[in-house]
C-alpha positions as CSV (number, residue, x, y, z in Angstrom):
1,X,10.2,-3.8,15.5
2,X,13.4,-2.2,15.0
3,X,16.2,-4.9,13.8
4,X,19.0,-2.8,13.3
5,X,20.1,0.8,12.5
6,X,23.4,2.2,11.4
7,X,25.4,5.4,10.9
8,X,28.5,6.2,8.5
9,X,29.9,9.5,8.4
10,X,27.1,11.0,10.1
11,X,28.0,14.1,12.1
12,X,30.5,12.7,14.5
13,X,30.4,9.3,13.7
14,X,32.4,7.1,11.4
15,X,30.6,4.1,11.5
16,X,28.2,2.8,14.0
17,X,25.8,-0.6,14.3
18,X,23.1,-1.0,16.7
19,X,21.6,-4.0,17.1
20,X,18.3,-3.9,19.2
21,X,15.9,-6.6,20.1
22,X,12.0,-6.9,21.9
23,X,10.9,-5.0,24.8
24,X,13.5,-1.9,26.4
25,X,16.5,-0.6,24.4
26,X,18.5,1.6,26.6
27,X,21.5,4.2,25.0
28,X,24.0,5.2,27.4
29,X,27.2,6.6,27.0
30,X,29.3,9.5,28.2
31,X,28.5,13.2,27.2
32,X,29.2,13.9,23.1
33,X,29.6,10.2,22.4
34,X,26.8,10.2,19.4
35,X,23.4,8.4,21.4
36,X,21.1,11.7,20.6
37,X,23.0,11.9,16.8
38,X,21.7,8.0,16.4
39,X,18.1,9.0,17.3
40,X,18.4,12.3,14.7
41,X,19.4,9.1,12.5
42,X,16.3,7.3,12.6
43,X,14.6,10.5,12.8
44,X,15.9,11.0,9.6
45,X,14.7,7.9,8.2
46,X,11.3,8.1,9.1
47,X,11.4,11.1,6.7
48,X,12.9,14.4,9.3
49,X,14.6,17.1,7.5
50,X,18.1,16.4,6.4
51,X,20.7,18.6,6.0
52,X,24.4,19.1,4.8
53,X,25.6,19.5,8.5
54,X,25.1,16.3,9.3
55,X,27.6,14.8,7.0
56,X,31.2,14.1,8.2
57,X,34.0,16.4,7.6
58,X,36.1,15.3,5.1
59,X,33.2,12.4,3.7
60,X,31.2,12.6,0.5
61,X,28.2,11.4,2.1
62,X,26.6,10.6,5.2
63,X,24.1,7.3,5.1
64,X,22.1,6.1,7.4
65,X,19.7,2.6,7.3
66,X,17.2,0.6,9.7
67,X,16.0,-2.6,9.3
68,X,12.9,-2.8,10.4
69,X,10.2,-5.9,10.9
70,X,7.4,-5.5,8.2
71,X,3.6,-4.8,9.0
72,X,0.6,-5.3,6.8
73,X,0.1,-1.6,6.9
74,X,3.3,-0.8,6.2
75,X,3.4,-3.3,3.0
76,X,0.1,-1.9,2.2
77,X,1.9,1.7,2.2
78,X,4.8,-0.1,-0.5
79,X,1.9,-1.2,-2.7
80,X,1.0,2.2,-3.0
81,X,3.9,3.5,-3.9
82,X,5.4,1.0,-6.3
83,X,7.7,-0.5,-3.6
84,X,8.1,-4.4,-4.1
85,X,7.8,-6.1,-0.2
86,X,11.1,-8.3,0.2
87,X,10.0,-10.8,2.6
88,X,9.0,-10.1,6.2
89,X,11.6,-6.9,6.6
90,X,11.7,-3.2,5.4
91,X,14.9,-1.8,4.8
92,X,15.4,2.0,4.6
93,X,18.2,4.2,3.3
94,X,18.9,7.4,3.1
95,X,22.0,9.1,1.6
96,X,23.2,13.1,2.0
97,X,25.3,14.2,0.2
98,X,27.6,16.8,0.9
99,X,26.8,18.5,-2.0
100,X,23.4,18.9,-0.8
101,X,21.8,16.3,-3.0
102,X,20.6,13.2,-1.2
103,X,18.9,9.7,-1.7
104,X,15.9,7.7,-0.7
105,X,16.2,3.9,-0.8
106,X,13.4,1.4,0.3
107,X,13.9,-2.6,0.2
108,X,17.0,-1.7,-2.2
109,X,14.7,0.3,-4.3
110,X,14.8,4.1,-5.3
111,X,12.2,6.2,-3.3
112,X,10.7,9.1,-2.0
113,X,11.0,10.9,1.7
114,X,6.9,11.1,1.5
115,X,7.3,7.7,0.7
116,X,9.5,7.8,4.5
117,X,6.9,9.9,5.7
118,X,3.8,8.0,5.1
119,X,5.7,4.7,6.5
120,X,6.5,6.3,9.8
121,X,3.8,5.8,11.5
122,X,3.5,2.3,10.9
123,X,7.3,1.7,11.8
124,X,8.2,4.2,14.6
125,X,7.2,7.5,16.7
126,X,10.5,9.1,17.2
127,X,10.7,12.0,19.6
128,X,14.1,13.6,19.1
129,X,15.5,16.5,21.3
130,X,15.5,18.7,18.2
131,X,12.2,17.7,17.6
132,X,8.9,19.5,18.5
133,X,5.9,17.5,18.9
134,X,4.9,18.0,15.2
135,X,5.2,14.3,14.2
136,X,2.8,14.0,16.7
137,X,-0.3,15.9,15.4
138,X,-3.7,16.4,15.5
139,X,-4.2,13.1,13.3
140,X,-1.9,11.1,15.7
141,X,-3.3,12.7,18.5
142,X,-7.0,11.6,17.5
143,X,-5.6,7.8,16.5
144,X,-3.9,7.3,20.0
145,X,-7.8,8.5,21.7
146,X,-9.2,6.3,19.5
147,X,-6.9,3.4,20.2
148,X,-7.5,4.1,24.0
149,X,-11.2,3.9,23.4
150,X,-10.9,1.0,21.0
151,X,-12.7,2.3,18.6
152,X,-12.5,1.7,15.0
153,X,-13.1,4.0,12.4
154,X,-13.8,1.5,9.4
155,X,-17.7,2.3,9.5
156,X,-17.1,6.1,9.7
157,X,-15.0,5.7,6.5
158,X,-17.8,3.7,4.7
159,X,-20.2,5.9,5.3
160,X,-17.4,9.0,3.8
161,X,-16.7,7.2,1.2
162,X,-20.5,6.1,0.6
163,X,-21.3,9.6,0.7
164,X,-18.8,11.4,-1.5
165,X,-19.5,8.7,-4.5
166,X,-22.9,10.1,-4.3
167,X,-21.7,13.7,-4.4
168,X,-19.8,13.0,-7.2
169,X,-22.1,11.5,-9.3
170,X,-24.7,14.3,-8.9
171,X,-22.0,17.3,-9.0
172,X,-20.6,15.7,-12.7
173,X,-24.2,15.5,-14.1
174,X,-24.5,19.4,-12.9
175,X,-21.1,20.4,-14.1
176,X,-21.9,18.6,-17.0
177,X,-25.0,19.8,-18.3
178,X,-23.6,22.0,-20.8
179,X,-21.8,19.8,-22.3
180,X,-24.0,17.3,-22.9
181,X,-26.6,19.7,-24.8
182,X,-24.0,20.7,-27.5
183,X,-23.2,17.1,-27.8
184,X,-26.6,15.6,-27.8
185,X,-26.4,16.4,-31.8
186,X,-23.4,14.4,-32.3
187,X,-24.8,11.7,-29.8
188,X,-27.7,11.7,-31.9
189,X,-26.1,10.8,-35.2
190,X,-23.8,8.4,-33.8
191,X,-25.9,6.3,-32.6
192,X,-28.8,6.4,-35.5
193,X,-25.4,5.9,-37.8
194,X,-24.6,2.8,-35.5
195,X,-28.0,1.2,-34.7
196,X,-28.3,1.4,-38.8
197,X,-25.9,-0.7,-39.6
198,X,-27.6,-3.8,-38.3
199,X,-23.6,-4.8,-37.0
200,X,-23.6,-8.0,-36.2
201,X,-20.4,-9.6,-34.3
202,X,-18.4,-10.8,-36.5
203,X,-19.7,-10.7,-39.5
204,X,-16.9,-9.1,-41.3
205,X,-14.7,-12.0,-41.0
206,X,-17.6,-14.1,-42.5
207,X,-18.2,-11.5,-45.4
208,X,-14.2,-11.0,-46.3
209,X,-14.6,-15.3,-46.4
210,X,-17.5,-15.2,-48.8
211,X,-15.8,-11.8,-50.9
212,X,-12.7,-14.1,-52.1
213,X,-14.9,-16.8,-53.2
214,X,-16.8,-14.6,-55.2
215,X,-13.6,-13.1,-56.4
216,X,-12.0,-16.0,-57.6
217,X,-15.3,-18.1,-58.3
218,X,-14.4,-19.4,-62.0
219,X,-11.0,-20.6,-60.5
220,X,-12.8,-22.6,-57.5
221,X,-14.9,-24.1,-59.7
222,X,-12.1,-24.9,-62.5
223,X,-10.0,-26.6,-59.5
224,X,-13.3,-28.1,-58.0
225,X,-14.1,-29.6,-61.1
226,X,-10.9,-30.3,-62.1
227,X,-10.1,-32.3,-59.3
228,X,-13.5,-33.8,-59.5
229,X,-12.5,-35.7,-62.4
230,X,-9.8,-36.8,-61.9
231,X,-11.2,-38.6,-58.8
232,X,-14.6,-40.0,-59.6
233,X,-15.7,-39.2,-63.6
234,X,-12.4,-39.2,-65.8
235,X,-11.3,-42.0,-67.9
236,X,-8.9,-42.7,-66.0
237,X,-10.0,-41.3,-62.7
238,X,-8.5,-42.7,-59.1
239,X,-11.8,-43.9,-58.1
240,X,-11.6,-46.1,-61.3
241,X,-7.9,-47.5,-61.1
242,X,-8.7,-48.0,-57.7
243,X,-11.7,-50.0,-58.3
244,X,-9.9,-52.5,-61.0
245,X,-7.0,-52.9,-58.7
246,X,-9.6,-53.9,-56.2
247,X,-11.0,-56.5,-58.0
248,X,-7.5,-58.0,-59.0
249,X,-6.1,-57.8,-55.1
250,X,-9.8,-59.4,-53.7
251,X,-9.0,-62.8,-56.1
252,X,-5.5,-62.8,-55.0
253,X,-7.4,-63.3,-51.6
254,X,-8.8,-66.0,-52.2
255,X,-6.1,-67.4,-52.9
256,X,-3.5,-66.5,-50.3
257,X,-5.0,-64.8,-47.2
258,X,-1.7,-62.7,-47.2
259,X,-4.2,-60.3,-49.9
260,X,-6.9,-60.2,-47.5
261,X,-5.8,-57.2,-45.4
262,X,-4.8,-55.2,-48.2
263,X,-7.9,-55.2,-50.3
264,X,-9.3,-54.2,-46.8
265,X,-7.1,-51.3,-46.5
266,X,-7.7,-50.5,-51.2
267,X,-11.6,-50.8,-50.2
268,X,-10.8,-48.1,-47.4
269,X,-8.9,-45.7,-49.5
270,X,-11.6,-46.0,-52.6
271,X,-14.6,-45.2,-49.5
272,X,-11.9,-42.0,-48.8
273,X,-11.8,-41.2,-52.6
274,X,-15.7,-41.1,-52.8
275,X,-15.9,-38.9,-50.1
276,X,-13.5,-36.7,-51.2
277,X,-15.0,-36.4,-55.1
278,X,-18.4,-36.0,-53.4
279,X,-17.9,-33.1,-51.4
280,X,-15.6,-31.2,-54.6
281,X,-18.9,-31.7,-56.5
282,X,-21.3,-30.7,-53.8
283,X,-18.5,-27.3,-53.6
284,X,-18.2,-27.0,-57.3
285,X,-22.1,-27.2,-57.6
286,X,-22.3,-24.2,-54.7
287,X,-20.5,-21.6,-56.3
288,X,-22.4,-18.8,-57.0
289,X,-20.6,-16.5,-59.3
290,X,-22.6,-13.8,-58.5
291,X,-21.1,-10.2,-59.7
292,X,-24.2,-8.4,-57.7
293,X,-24.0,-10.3,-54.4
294,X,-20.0,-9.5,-55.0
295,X,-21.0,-5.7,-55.1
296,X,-23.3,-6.1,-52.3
297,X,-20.8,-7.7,-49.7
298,X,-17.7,-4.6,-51.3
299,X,-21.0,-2.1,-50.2
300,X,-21.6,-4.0,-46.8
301,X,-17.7,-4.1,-46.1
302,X,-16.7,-0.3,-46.9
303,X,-19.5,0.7,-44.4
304,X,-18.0,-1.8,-42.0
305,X,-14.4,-0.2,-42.6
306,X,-15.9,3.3,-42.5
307,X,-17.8,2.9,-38.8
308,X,-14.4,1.2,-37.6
309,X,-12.4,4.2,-38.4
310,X,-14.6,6.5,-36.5
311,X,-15.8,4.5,-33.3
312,X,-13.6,1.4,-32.9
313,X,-11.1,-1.1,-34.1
314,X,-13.5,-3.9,-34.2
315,X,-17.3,-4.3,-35.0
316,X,-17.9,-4.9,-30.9
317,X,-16.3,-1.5,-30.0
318,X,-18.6,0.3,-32.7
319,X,-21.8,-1.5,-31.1
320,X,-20.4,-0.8,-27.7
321,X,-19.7,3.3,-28.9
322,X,-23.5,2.8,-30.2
323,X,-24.9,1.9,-26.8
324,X,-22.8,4.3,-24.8
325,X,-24.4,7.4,-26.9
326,X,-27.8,6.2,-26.5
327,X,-27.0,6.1,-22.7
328,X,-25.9,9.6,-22.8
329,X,-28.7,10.6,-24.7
330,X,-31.2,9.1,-22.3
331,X,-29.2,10.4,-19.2
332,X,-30.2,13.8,-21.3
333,X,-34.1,12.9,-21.9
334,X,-34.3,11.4,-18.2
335,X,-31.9,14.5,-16.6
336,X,-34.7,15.5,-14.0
337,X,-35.3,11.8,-13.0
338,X,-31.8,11.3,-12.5
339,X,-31.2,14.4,-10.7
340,X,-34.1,13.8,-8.3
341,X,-32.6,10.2,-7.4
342,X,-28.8,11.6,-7.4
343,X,-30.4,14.1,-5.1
344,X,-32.2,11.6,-2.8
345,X,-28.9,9.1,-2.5
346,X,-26.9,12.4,-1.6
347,X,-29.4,12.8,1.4
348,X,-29.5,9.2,2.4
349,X,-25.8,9.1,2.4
350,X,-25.3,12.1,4.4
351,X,-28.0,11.2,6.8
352,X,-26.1,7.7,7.2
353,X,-22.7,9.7,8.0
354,X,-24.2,12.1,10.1
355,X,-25.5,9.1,12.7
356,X,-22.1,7.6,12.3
357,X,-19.8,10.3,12.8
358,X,-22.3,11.4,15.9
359,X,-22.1,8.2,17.9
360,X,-18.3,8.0,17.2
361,X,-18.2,11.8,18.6
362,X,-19.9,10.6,21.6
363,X,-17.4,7.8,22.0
364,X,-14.7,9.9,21.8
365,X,-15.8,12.4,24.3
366,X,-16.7,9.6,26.8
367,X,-13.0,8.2,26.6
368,X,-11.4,11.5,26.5
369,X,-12.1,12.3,29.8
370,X,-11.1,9.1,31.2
371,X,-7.3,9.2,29.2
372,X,-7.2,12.7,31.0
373,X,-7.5,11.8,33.8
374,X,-5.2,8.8,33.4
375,X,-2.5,10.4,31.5
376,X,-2.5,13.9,34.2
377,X,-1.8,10.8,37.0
378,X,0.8,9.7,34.7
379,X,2.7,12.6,33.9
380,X,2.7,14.2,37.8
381,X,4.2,10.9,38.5
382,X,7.1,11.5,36.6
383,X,8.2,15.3,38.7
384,X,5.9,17.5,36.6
385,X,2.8,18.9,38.5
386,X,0.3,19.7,35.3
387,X,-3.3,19.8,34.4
388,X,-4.4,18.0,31.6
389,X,-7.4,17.7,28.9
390,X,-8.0,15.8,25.7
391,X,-10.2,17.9,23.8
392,X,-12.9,16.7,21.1
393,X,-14.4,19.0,19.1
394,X,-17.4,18.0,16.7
395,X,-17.4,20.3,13.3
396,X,-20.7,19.4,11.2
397,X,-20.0,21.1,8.1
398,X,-20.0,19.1,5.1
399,X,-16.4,20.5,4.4
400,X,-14.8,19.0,8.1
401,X,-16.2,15.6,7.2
402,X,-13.5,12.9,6.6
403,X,-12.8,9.2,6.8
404,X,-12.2,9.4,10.4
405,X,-14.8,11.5,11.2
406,X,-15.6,15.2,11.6
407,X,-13.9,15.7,15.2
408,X,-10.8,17.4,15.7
409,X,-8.8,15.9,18.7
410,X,-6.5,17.9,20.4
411,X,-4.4,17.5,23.6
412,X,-4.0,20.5,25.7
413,X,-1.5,21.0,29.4
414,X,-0.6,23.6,31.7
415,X,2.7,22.9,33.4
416,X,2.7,25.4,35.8
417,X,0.0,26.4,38.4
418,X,-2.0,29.4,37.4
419,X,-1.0,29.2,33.5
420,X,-4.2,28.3,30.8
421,X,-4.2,25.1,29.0
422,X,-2.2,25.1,25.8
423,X,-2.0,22.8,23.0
424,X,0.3,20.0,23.5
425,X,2.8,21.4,21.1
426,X,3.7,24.5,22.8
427,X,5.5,22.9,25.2
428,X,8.9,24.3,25.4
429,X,11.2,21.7,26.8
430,X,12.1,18.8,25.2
431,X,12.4,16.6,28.1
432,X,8.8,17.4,29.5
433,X,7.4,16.5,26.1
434,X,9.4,13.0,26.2
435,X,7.6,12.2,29.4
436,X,4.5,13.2,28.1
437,X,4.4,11.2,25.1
438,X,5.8,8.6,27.6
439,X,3.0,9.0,29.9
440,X,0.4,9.4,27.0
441,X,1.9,5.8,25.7
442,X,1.5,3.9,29.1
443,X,-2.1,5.2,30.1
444,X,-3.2,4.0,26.6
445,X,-1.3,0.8,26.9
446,X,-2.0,0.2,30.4
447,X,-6.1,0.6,29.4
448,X,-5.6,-1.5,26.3
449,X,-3.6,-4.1,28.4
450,X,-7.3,-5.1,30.6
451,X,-9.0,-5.4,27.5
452,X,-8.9,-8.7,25.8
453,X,-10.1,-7.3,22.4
454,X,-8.4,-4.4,22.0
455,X,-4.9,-5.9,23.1
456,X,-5.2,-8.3,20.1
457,X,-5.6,-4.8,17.4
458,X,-1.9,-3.6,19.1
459,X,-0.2,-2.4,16.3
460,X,3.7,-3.4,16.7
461,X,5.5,0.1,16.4
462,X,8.8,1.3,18.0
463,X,8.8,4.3,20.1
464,X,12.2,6.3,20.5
465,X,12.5,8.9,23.5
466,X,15.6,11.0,23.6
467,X,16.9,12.0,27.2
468,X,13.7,11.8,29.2
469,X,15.2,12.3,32.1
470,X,16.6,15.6,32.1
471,X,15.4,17.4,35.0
472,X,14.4,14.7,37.0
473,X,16.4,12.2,39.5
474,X,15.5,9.7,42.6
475,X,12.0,8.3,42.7
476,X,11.1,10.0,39.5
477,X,13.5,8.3,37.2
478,X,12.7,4.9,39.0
479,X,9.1,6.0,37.9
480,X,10.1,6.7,34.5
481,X,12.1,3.2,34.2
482,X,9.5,1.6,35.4
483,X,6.7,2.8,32.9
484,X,9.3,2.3,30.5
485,X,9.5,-1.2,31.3
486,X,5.9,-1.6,31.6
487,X,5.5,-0.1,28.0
488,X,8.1,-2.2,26.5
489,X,6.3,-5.2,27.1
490,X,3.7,-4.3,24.3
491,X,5.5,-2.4,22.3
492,X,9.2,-1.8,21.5
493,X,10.8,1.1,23.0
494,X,14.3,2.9,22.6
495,X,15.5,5.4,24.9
496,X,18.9,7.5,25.7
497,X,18.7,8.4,29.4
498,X,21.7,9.5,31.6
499,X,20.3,8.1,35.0
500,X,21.1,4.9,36.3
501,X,17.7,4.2,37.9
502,X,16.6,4.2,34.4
503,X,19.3,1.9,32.8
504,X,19.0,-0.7,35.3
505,X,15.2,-1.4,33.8
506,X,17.0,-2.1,30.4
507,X,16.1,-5.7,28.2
508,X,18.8,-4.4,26.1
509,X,21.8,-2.4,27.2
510,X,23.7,-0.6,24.6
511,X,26.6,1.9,25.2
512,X,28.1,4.3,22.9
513,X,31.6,5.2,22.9
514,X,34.3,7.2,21.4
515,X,38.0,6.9,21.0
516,X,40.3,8.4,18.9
517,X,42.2,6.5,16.3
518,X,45.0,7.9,13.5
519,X,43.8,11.7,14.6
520,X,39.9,11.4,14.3
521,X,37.3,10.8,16.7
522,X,35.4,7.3,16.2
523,X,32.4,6.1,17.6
524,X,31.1,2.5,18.1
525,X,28.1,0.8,19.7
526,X,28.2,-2.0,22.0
527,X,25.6,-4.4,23.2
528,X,26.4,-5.3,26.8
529,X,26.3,-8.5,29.1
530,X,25.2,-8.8,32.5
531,X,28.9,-8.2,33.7
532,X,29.4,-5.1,31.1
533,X,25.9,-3.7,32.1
534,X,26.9,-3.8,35.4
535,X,30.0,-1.8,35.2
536,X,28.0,0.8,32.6
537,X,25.3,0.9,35.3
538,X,28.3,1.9,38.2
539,X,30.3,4.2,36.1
540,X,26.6,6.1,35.8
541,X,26.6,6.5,39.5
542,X,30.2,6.9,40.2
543,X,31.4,8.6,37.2
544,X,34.8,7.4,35.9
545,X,36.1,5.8,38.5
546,X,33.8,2.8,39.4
547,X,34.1,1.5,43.1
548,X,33.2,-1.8,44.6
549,X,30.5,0.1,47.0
550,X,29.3,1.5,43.3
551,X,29.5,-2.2,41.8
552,X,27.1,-3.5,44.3
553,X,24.8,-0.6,44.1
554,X,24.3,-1.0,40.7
555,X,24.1,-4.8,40.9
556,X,21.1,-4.4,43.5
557,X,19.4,-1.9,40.9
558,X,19.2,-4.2,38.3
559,X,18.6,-7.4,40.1
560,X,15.4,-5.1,41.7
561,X,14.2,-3.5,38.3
562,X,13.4,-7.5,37.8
């Protein structure tokens, strides 16, 4: 849902708030008062074209930001572009300068208007009277059929992505076949050079150990012995000073009982001593001052040194290199096996799609003809007399096959009698397309609505109509207000709208104004109460002046839009 959007120095306005809430948002105002500039804003921010124009005369810059309610979808579309999610809201920025330079900003962060772009649809629809129905394309056109239909596309894009993995794998062992031969050579020696080796994990840590031992062997054994001695089998060793002291502290004990626990603790440090002198001897005793097993473990660790330079930094990395060239050179030796079962799970997968991708065609066709004939009900209703047709067309060739299928949806209307079916986006006036999309919305809504399942996958999304009333007036904008209303109770909806039958349907009644202040023209936004709405409501019928008969005219339009 749409929190909040603001204006400063954008085309005629100096600075503007609107704060919107759940359900219907209604714009009004007089004539050049900024409500069809603040829907080119959010236009804007769901990635339009900007332009120089738009900025104040006499400002730097024109910015304009939303705050918006967050989705999963949308926070899944941050993710992907580096965008950190800042709690449950998305805040967009955008900056144009009147230099022609501008600025994207998302959650406070710098960012991209793809980045805008590829959020839009899973924060707001926007049709703008500058706009042509290009935001709403063949992709949106196929999503809205499918949301009608409640269908999913999730096993459709299984099956794709099942399928081009396959594909893959068999077009880079093809592309890659020539490659491999000229390397198979290399491959070759690199992995006899490895598997040679005998590498064991590790065992250059173990043989740089046993290399300074052997390198310094006369030393150990001088410090072994050394130390030896002077424990356990000198003259005067410790283990003999400690022994006579021993004797002298055990007859002090018994004696005086004071001696008792320290002849313990003497007969604990002599145990200590033993241990200490036998395991110097036992080291002493080991050393193996070997000048050939020195020359073998130099020989052993060059080799080591020489392998890590070439295939890795540690002994596991060369093993690892060693494996993966003798898995290239089996791929090689095995090419035709591999190719035949490549070949087979290419056929499998595209079988799988092609059952998938059928069904869902047939789906598709089946609810087309029922949001037709819905949405033609629909639109006549709101003083248009068309035909309409949604159009599903199947393509089967391997290069029309996408995650959403291979069927290209397209919505087609003739709004005059006699004239051929068009697509969608050839319609010229701006105000029949807003009650088209209107219309579109509310048949799908409408269906989703009686089904218990598919009401619960409603994606929350605002949808912004500019002036959909032009051409239209009596029962026809009391039509339109009331299909507003009816959409706004799933789904968030701004509109600007110049009729009063409309406004009277509002949840949320803002009016935008402008007054001149110290020579310029400023514009602000109000959100209105009952008592405000009610004169907004009578100046739209009466114009300037406002009468009593106007007053309670208007008071018996909105208490009946209830």
């Amino acid at each position: 849902m749409l929190i909040e959007l603001r204006a400063e120095n954008y085309a005629v306005i100096d600075h503007a708030v609107a704060a919107l809430g759940p359900g219907l948002n209604l714009l009004t105002g007089e004539t050049g008062a900024g409500k069809s500039i603040l829907v080119d804003a959010l236009a804007l921010l769901m990635g339009g074209k900007g332009s120089t124009e738009v900025v104040r005369h006499g400002a730097e810059k024109a910015v304009v930001s939303c705050v918006f309610d967050s989705t999963s979808g949308a926070e899944a579309v941050l993710a992907a572009n580096g965008i950190d999610v800042e709690g449950a809201l998305i805040i967009l920025r955008r900056e144009l300068h009147a230099s022609g330079k501008g600025r994207v900003f998302i959650n406070n962060q710098p960012a991209t208007v793809a980045a805008l772009k590829q959020l839009a649809p899973e924060l707001a629809l926007v049709h703008a009277q500058t706009e042509t129905l290009v935001s709403f394309d063949q992709a949106q056109q196929r999503i809205l059929l499918d949301r009608f239909a409640g269908i999913s596309t999730d096993e459709i894009a299984e099956a794709a992505a099942q399928w081009s993995q396959a594909r893959k794998k068999l077009e880079d062992l093809v592309e890659g076949e020539q490659d491999r031969l000229r390397m198979v050579d290399l491959w070759s020696y690199q992995s006899k050079e490895i598997v040679g080796a005998h590498l064991q994990a590790g065992e250059d840590e173990a043989l740089e150990t046993e290399k300074r031992v052997l390198a310094n062997a006369e030393k150990l054994y001088a410090a072994a012995q050394g130390a030896f001695e002077q424990l356990y089998e000198g003259s005067s060793s410790a283990e003999g000073a400690l022994r006579a002291a021993l004797r002298n502290i055990e007859e002090l004990a018994r004696y005086d009982a004071r001696f008792a626990e320290p002849a313990q603790q003497l007969a604990g440090a002599r145990a200590t001593v033993d241990d200490v002198a036998t395991t110097l001897r036992d080291y002493a005793e080991g050393i193996n001052a070997s000048p050939e097993r020195l020359e073998e473990i130099e020989d052993r660790l060059a080799l080591i040194d020489r392998l890590k330079r070439k295939y890795g930094k540690t002994i596991a990395d060369v093993i690892l290199f060693g494996e993966e060239a003798a898995r290239k050179l089996s791929e090689v030796e095995d090419r035709d096996g591999i190719l035949k079962t490549l070949r087979a799970a290419v056929d499998a997968a595209a079988k799988q799609y092609r059952q998938v991708a059928q069904a869902l065609s047939a789906a598709r066709r089946a609810a087309a003809g029922k949001l037709a004939k819905l949405a033609e009900a629909e639109i006549n209703s709101l003083a248009m007399k068309v035909r309409f047709e949604v159009a599903v067309e199947a393509n089967e060739k391997e290069s029309a096959w996408s995650v959403s299928g291979w069927d290209t949806v397209s919505y087609r209307i003739a709004t005059n009698a006699g004239e051929p079916l068009k697509p969608l986006v050839e319609i010229a006036s701006g105000g029949e397309m807003s009650r088209v999309m209107l219309a579109l919305k509310v048949a799908v809504e409408e269906h989703a609505t009686k089904n218990v399942k598919e009401k619960k996958k409603i994606t929350p999304r605002t949808l912004v109509f500019d002036e959909i009333d032009i051409g239209i007036g009596g029962r026809a904008a009391e039509a339109v207000g009331q299909k507003l209303k009816a959409l706004g109770r799933a789904q968030q909806v701004l509109c600007v709208t110049h009729l009063p039958q409309i406004a009277a349907f509002a949840d949320q009644h803002l009016v935008v104004e402008k007054r001149e202040a110290e020579g310029r023209t400023k514009t602000q936004i109000r959100t209105l109460d009952a008592r405000a709405r009610t004169q907004e409501v009578a100046r739209m019928m009466s114009g300037a002046k406002v009468t009593e008969t106007s007053l309670q005219h208007a008071e018996q339009m909105i208490e009946a839009s209830r």
